[in-house]
N, C-alpha and C positions, 0 to 999 in steps of 0.2 A: 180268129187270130189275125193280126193284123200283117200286112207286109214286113213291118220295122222286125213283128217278132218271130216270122217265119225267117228272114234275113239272120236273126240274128240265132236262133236255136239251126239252123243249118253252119253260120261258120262256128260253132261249138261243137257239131257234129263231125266236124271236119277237122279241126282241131284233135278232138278226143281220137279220131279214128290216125290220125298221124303219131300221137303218142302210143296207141296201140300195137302200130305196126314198127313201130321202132324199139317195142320193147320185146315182138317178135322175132325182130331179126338180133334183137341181142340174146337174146333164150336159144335162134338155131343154131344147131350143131353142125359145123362145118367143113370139121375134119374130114369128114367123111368124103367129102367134094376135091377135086384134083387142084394142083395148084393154080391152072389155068383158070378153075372156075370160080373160086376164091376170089383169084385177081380182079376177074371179070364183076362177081357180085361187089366187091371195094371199088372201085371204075360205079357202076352204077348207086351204089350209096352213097360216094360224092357226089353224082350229078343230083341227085336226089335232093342231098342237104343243099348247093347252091341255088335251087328250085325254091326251096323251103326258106334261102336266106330272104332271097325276092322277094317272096309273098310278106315276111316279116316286113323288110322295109317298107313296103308298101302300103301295111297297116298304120306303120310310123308315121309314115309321111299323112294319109288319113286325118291321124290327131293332130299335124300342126295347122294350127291357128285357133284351135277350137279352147272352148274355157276349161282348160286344166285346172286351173283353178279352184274350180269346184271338185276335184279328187283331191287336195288340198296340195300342189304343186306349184310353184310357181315359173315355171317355163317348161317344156316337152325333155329335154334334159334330163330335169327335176323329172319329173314322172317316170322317166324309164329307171336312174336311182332308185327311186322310192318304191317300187312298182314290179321293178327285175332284178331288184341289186346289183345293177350294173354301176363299175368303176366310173368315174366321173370320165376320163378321158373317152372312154370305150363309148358313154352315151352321147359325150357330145360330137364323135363322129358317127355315132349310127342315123342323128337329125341331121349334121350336113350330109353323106353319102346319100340319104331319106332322099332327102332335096335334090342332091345334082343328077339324080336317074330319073326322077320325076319323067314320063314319056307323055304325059299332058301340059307342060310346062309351054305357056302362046309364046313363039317366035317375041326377039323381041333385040334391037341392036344392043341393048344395055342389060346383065345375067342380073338378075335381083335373086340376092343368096345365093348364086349359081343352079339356078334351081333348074333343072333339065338340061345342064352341061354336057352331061355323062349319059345321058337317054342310053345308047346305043351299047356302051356297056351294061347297061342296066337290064337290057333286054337279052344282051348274050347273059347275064349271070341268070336269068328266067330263065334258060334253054337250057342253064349247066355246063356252056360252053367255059367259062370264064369263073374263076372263086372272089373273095366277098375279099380278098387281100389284093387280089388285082385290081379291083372298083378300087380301093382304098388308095393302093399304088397312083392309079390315072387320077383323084383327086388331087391328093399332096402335088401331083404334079404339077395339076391347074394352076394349084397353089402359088407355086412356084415364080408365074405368069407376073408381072408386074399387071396392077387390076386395069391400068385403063387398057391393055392390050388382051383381057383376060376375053370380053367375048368375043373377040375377034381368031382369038385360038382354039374355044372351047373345043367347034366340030373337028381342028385336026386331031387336037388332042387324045379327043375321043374315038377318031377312026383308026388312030394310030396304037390307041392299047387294045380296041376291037380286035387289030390284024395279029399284033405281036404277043399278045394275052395268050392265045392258042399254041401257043407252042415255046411261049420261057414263063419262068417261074418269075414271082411280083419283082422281086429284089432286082432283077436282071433285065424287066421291064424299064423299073426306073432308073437304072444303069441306060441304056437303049436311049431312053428317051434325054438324055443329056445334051444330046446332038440334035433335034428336034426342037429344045429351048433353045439353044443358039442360035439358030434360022428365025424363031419365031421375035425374039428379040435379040435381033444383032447390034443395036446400040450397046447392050451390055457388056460394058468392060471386065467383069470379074461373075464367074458362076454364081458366088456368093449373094453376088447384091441384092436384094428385093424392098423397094422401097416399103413395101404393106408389110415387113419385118416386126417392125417396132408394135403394127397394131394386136399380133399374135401373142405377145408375153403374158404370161400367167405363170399364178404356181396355188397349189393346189394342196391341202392338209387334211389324210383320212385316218381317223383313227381305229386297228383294225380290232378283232373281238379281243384281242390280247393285250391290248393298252398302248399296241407299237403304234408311233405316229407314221404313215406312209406320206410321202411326200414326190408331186409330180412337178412339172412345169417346163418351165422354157423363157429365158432373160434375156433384154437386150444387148449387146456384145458389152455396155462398161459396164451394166449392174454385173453379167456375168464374169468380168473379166476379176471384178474387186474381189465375189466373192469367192472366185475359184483362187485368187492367190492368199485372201482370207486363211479359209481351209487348210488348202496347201502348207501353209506357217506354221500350222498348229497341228497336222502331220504327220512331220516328219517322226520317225521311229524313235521311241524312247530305249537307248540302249539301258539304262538302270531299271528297266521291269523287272517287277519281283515275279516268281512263281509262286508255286502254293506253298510249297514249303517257307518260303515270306525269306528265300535267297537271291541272288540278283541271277537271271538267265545269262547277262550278256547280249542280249535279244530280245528286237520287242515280238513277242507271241502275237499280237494281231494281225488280222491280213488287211492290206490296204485300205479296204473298203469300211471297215472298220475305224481305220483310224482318221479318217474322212468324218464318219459319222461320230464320235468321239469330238472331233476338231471343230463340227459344227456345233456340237453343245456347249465346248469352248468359247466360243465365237457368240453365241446368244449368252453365256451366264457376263461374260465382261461388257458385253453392250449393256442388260439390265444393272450391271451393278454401276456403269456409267451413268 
């Protein structure tokens, strides 16, 4: 047997015996155990799973560059898709987060893909110090970073959710770090601003096993601005809804969000019949 397959029938080994032991501790019986010790075993099954999320990313990162291709993928994206069913958003952060932990990632004045930004988070989420929402948190933040000042901040960035990770929660980290962007780009006149804005837009259309169309993304402020008052127009509350009895309520029965999604099918059938 050769090395590649003793390599390789060991991380299956270790694999299989992870799933094993997770579906031990979902079979024990707990009640039994006080609540202090409970606590303690939840405390340790998340340090556990943030361990587990590491070695994951780690794998990811592994497959990029290599020929996806030939699993019939066309980017590492695509492969986790295709591969985990994972939501299109969820995989294409688990390739940049892959990337910005990267702890082999050569020094270098200029981040290509950001790739070992975040080392240092990367290794508290290995230790379990730190969860896979926090890494996620100090990227967005990078993000944040107008690019040419982007590797010039990376290591505060990253020392700074190291320190503040351990003790608040992602949401309140990035709260935190608000003040932190400011220092680091004090030209910026308005929090908003980000020039690399524009290069971020997308929107995204999955269809789920039910025939609903789910729809993700993110627009520049006019495409956003047109289509949100689009929307908006088409709306507002139909007071003449009928009910089932086919009387007028006086009220329109849907809830907002609803008549949003209503309003946008409005909005597509008069553009095609345009």
């Amino acid at each position: 047997m050769s090395a590649t397959d003793g390599g390789q029938h060991e991380a299956q080994r270790l694999a299989a015996e992870l799933l094993r032991l997770s579906r031990e501790l979902a079979a024990t019986t707990v009640l039994s155990l006080s609540v202090r010790e409970r606590t303690d075993l939840l405390v340790g099954i998340e340090r556990a799973s943030r361990g587990v999320e590491a070695a994951r990313l780690a794998v990811i990162r592994s497959l990029d560059g290599d020929a996806v291709g030939d699993l019939g993928a066309t980017s590492l994206a695509g492969l986790l898709r295709s591969r985990l069913q994972s939501a299109p958003g969820r995989a294409r952060a688990d390739v940049e987060t892959a990337r910005a932990v990267d702890p082999d990632a050569p020094p270098s004045g200029v981040l290509r893909e950001e790739r070992g930004s975040l080392a240092g988070m990367g290794a508290a989420l290995g230790e379990g110090a730190v969860s896979r929402e926090h890494v996620d948190a100090a990227r967005r933040t990078l993000q944040r970073v107008p690019h040419a000042l982007r590797a010039g901040a990376a290591a505060t960035i990253d020392e700074f959710f190291v320190a503040v990770s351990r003790r608040h929660p992602p949401r309140e980290c990035e709260s935190l770090a608000s003040q932190l962007l400011d220092r680091l780009d004090p030209s910026r006149t308005e929090r908003s601003y980000d020039p690399d804005a524009f290069a971020r837009r997308r929107f995204d259309m999955v269809t789920d096993g039910t025939g609903m169309l789910i729809v993700r993304g993110q627009l520049d402020p006019m495409t956003g601005a047109q289509l949100k008052a689009a929307v908006e127009h088409f709306a507002a509350p139909d007071p003449a809804a009928l009910g089932e009895d086919g009387l007028p309520l006086g009220r329109d029965p849907r809830a907002p969000t609803q008549r949003r999604a209503d309003a946008l099918g409005l909005v597509a059938r008069r553009a095609l019949a345009g």
